[in-house]
C-alpha positions in Angstrom: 23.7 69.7 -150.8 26.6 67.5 -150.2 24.4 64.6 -149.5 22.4 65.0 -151.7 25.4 64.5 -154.4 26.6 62.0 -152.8 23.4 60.2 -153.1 22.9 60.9 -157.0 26.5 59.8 -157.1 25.3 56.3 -155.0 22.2 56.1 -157.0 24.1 56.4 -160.8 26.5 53.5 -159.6 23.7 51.1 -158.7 21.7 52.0 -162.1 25.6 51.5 -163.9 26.0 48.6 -162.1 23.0 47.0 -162.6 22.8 46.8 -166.1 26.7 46.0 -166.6 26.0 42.9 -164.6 22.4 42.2 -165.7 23.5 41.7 -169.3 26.9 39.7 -168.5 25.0 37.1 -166.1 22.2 37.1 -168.7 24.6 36.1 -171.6 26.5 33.5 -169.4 23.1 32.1 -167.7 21.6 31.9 -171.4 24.7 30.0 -172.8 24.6 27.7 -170.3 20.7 26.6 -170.3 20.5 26.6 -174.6 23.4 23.7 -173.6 22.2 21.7 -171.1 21.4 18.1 -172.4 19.0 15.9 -171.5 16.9 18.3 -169.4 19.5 17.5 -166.8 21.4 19.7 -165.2 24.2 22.5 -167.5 27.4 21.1 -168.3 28.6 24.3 -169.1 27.3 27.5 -166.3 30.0 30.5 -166.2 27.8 32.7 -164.7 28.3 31.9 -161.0 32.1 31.7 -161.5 32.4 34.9 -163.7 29.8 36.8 -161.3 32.1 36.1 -158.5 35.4 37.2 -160.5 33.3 40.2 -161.1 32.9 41.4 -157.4 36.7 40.3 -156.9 37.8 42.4 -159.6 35.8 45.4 -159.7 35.0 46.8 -156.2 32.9 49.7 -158.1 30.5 46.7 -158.8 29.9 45.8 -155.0 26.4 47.6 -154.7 22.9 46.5 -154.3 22.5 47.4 -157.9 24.8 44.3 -159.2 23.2 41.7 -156.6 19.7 43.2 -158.6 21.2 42.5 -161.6 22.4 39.4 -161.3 18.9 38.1 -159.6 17.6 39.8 -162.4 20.0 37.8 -165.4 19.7 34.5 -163.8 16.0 35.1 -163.6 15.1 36.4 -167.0 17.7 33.9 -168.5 15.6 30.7 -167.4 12.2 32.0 -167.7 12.2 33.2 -171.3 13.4 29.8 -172.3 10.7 28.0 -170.7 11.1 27.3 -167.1 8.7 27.5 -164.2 9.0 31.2 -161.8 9.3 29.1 -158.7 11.8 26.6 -160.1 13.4 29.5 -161.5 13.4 31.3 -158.1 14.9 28.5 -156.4 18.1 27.6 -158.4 18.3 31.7 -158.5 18.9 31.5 -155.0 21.2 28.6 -155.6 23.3 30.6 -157.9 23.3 33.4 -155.9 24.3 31.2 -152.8 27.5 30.0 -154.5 29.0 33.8 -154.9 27.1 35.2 -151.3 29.1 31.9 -149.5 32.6 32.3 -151.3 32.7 36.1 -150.4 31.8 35.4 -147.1 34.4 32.9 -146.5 37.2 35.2 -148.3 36.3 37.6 -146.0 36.6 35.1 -142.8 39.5 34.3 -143.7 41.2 37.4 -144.5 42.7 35.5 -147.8 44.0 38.5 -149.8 43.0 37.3 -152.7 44.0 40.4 -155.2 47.8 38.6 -154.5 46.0 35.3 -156.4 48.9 35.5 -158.5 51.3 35.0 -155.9 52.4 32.0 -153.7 49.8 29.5 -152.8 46.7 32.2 -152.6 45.2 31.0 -156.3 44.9 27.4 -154.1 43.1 28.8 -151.0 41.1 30.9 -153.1 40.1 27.8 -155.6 39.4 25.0 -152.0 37.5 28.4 -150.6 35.5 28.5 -153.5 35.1 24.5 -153.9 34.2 23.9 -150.6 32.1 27.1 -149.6 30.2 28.5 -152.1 30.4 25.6 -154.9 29.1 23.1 -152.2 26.6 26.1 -150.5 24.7 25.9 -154.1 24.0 22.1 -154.6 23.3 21.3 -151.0 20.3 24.2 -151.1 19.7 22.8 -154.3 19.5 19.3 -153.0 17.4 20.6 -149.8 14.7 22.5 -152.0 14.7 21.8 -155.8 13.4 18.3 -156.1 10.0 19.0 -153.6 9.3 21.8 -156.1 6.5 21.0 -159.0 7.8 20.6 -162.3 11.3 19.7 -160.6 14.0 17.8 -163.1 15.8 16.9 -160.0 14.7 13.4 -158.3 15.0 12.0 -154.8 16.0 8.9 -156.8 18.7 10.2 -158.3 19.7 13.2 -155.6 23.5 11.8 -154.9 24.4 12.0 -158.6 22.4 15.7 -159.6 24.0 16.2 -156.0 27.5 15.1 -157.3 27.2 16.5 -160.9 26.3 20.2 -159.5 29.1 20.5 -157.4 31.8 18.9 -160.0 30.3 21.4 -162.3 30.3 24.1 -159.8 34.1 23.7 -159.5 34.8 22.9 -162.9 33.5 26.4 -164.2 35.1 28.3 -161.3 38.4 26.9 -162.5 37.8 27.4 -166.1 36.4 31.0 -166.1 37.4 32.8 -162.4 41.1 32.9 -163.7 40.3 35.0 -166.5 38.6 37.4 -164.9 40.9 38.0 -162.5 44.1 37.9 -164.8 42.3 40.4 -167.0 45.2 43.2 -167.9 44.8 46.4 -166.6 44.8 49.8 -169.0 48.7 50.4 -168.5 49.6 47.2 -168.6 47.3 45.9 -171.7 49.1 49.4 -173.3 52.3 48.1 -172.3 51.6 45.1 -174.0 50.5 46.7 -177.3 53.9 49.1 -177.4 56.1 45.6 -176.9 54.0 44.0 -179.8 55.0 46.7 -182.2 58.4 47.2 -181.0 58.4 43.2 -181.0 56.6 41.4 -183.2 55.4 37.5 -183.0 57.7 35.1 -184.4 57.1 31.7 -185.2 58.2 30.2 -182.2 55.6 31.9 -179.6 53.2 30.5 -181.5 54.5 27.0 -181.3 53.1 26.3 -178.0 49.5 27.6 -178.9 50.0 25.3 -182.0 50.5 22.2 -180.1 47.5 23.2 -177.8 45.4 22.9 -180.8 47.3 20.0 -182.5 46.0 18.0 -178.8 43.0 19.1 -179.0 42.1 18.1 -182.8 43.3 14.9 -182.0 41.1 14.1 -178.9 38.3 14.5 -182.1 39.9 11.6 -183.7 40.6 9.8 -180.7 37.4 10.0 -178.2 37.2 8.1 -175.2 38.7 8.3 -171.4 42.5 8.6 -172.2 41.6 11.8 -174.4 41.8 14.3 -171.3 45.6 13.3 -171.1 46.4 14.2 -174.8 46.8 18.1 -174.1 48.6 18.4 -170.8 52.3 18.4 -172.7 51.1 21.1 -174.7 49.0 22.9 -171.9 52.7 22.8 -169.8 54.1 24.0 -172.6 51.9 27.2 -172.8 51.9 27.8 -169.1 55.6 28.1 -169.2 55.5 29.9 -172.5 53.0 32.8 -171.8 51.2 35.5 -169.1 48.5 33.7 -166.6 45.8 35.5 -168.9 46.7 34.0 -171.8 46.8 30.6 -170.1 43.5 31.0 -168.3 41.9 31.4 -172.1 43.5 28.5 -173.4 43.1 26.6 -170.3 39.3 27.2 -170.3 38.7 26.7 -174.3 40.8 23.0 -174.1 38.4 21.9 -170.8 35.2 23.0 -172.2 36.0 21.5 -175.6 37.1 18.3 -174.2 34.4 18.5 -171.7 32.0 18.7 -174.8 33.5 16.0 -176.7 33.4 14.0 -174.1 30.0 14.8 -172.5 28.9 14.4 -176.5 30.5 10.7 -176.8 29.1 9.2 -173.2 25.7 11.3 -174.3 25.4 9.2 -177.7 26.3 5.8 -175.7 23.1 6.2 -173.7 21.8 8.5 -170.5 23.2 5.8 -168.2 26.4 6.5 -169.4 26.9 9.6 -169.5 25.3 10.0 -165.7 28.1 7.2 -164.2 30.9 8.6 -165.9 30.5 12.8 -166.2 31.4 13.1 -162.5 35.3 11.4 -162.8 35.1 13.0 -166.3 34.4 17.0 -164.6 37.6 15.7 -162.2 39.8 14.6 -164.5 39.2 18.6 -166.3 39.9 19.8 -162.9 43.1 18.1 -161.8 44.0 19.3 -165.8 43.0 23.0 -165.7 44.6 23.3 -162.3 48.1 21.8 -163.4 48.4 24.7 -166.1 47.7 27.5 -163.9 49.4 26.4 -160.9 53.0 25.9 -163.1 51.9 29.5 -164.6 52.2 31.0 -161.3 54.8 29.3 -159.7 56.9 30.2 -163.1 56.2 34.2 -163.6 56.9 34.1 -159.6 60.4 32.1 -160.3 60.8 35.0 -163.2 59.4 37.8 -161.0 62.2 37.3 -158.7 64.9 36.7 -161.0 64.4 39.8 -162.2 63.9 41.5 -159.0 67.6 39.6 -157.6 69.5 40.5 -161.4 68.1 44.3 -160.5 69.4 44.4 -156.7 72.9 43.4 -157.9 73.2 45.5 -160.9 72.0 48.9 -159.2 72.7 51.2 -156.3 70.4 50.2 -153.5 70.7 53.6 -152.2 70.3 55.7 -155.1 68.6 52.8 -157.7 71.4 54.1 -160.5 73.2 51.3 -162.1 76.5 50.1 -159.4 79.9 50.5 -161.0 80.4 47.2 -162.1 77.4 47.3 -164.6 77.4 50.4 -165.4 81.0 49.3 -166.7 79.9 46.3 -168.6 76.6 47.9 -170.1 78.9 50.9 -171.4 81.3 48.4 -172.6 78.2 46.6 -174.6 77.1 49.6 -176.0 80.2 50.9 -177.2 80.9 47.9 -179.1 78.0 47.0 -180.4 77.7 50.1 -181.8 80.8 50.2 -183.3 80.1 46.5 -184.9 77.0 48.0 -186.2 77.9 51.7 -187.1 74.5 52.8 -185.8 75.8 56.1 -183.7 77.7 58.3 -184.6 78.9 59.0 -181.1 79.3 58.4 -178.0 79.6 61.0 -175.0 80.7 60.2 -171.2 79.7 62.5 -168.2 81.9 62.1 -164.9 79.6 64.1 -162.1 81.1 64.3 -158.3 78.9 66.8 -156.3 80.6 69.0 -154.7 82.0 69.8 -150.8 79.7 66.5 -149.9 82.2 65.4 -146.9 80.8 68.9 -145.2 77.6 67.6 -145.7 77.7 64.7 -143.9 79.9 66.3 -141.5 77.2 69.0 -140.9 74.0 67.3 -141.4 75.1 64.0 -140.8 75.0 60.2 -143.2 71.2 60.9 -143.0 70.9 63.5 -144.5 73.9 63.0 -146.9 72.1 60.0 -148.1 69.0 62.1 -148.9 71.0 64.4 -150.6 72.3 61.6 -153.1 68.6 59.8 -153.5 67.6 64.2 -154.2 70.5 64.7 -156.9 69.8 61.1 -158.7 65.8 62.1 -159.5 66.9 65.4 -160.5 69.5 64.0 -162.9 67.6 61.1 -164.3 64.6 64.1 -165.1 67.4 65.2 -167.8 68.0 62.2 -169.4 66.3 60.1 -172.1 65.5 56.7 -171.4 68.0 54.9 -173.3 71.2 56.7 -171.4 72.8 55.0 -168.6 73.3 56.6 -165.6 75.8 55.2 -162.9 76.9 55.5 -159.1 80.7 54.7 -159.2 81.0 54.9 -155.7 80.2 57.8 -152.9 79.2 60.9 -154.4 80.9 60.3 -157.9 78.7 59.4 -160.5 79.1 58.6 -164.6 76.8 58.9 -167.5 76.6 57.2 -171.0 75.4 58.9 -174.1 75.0 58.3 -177.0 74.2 59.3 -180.8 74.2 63.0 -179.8 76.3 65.8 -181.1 79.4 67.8 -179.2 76.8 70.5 -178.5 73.3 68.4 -177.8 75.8 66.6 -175.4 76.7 69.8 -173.5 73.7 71.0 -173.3 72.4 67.9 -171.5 75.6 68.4 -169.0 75.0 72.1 -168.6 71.3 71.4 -167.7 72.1 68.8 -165.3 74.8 70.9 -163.6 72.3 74.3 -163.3 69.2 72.1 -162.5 71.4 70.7 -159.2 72.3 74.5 -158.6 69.3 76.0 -158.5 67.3 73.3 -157.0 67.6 73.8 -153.4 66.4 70.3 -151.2 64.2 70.7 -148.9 64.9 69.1 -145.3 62.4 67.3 -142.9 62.6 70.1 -140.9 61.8 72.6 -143.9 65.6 73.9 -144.0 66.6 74.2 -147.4 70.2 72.6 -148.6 71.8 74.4 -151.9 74.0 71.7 -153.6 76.4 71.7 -156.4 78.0 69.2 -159.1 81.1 69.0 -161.0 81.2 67.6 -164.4 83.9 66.5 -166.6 83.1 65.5 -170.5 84.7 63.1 -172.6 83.1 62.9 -176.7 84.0 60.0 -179.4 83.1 60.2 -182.7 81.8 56.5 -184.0 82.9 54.3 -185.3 86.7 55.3 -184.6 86.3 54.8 -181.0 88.9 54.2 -178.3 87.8 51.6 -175.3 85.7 52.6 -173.1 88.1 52.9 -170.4 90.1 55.6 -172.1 86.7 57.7 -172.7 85.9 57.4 -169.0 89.2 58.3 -167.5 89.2 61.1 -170.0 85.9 62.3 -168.8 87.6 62.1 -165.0 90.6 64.2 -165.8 88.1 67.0 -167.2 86.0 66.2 -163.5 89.2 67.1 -161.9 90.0 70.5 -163.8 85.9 71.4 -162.9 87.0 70.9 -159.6 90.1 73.1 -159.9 88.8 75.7 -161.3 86.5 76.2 -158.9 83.5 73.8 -158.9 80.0 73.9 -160.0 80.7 74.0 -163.6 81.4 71.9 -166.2 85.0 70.8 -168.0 85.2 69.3 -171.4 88.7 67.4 -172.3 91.0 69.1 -173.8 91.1 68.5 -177.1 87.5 69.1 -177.9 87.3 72.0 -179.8 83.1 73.5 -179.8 82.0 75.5 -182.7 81.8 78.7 -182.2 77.7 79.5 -183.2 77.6 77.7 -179.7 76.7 80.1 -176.8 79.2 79.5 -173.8 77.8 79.4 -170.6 79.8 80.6 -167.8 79.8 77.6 -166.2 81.5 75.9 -169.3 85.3 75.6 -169.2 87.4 73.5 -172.0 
């Protein structure tokens, strides 16, 4: 029974797959054969390049039914629009080639090439695919195509279809491969969505896109050789400006519609020149799409770790809460710029030092004690919202900033975090169970009459230290904060 599941399973992925990747070769196969000039060979053939981003992107697609598929796309493409089932067959096998070769090498290589994004793998993966599967295709093609009957490929001419399949070969893998495999995930295409409405455009993100298309008009009005420079400020521009998806589109649209205008302009010269000069023109779009996207990387990297250095010194690497010093300055910030902006309505500062936690290291050893901090910090941050700051000050002594919460929302959220820590034993590698308590002392500011920060904190330590007289495990509000009295008091709340 289980096999036989497992084989309907099997069987519904290769149908799935089959027609997902039928229809998208189809479409790119089609686009590029309703544009090829001349009867000579596409200038503009995605589908080898996208079907390979395809299997690199989604492993569900790697399945007898998409190698179907795309046999079946390329070959239904060419032969409703005219072409002859053996020639057909042949540059099938071609196409195919390209993707079977480039896999292969991936593969021999052990390049990891879902990292494409980081270091130099985006350049191994582009020479792998230039100078496997890119060259694979035209020498096959080369080998074969022209002995075939109704052939547009000619022994008299085989170094230059030779030449202009493989430049093209490249060119579209540069072009189109990026895009597929910068595609956003779900969560992070969400996350994107949430900043734009929390965020929106202004006027100067869009100036680099402008410029992009400001080039590219131009290269209309201007036509000739020296047009495939206009863009590249513009393209540098963008590539330091937005994500590597965002580049890879614009990238792709400016070197197919230069490649058209150019292709276009030798095309209306004469055949002759157009065939002498589209090889160093396919180049010159190389060495300008691969500019962009390299500068793309290497920049998100630079800004990747940045941000991963500016998080390593502002928080705890033990316990990932902020370290005392910005904890300090982000509380400082927030005070006053809520005060300058009379926003809040309060602020409220939590002092938390768990309790008897020299015995536990003592007992249990540093180990152990450090598990015991990493324990209490995930149970604390499960109490808080997302805009509170939560602090180690040093050992087992922690602080916490809130703000725009009443006296009595604010001791709730203390009283919470001090019974949570009570009652949730931690659990030891060797299954013994540790009980642990915390101390807190409270300090609460009305806004926007607020004294500095540095008051409210030590406020909020000498309430710590009368929790701790008065027996631990409980919380301690200063003392001249007076609750109302439709609040409940728990026992564990002293003022």
């Amino acid at each position: 029974m289980l096999k036989i599941r497992f084989s309907n399973q099997a069987l519904k992925q290769n149908i799935s797959a089959f027609f997902i990747v039928a229809v998208v070769i189809f479409v790119c196969a089609l686009m590029g054969i309703l544009g090829r000039p001349l009867f000579f060979l596409a200038i503009f053939w995605p589908a080898n390049a996208v079907l390979l981003g395809m299997f690199l992107r989604f492993h569900k697609l790697k399945n007898f039914g998409s190698w179907f598929g795309a046999f079946s796309g390329f070959m239904i493409a060419d032969l409703i629009t005219g072409n002859y089932f053996l020639l057909t067959l042949f540059l099938t096998i071609a196409n195919l080639l390209h993707v079977i070769v480039t896999l292969l090498l991936i593969r021999l290589f052990k390049l990891n090439y879902k990292q494409y994004n980081k270091g130099l793998t985006f350049l191994y993966l582009f020479a792998i695919s230039a100078f496997g599967g890119c060259l694979a295709a035209p020498v096959f093609a080369s080998l074969t195509v022209p002995y075939l009957p109704n052939t547009f490929m000619s022994m008299d001419r085989i170094w230059i279809d030779f030449g202009m399949w493989w430049t093209g070969e490249i060119l579209n893998v540069i072009a189109f491969l990026p895009i597929i495999l910068a595609i956003p995930e779900r969560k992070v295409f969400k996350k994107y969505l949430e900043e734009y409405k929390q965020k929106p455009l202004q006027s100067k993100t869009l100036l680099p896109l402008v410029a992009v298309i400001v080039s590219v008009i131009l290269t209309h009005f201007f036509i000739g050789p020296g047009a495939i420079m206009f863009p590249i400020a513009a393209l540098v521009w963008a590539s330091l400006s937005y994500n590597l998806f965002f580049v890879s589109i614009i990238n792709c649209i400016v070197c197919m519609l230069l490649y058209n205008s150019l292709t276009s302009y030798y095309i209306a010269q004469s055949p002759d020149a157009y065939l002498a000069t589209t090889i160093s023109v396919r180049i010159g779009l190389l060495m300008l799409a691969l500019g962009p996207l390299t500068l793309t990387i290497i920049s998100l990297n630079r800004q990747k770790l940045y941000h991963q250095i500016l998080y390593l010194a502002n928080h705890d690497g033990l316990t990932t809460a902020m370290n005392r010093r910005f904890f300090y300055e982000e509380s400082e910030r927030a005070v006053t710029k809520e005060i300058e902006k009379y926003q809040s309505h309060s602020v409220t500062i939590l002092v938390l030092d768990l309790d008897h936690f020299k015995k536990i290291n003592d007992q249990y050893g540093h180990v152990v004690g450090d598990f015991v901090l990493q324990e209490f910090t995930r149970q604390v941050k499960a109490q808080l919202r997302s805009n509170d700051l939560f602090g180690r000050l040093g050992g087992e002594e922690f602080a916490i900033l809130l703000k725009d919460l009443s006296l009595e929302q604010s001791v709730n959220i203390a009283q919470r975090i001090c019974n949570r820590v009570f009652n949730t034993p931690i659990r030891l590698d060797d299954q013994r169970e540790l009980n642990i308590s915390v101390s807190i002392g409270l300090s609460y500011q009305t806004l926007p009459y607020c004294v500095p920060f540095q008051q409210l904190i030590k406020r909020a330590d000498e309430a710590l230290y009368q929790a701790k007289e008065k027996g631990r495990n409980r919380l301690c509000l200063e003392s001249n904060l007076n609750l109302e009295h439709t609040l409940e008091v728990h026992p564990n709340l002293q003022m």
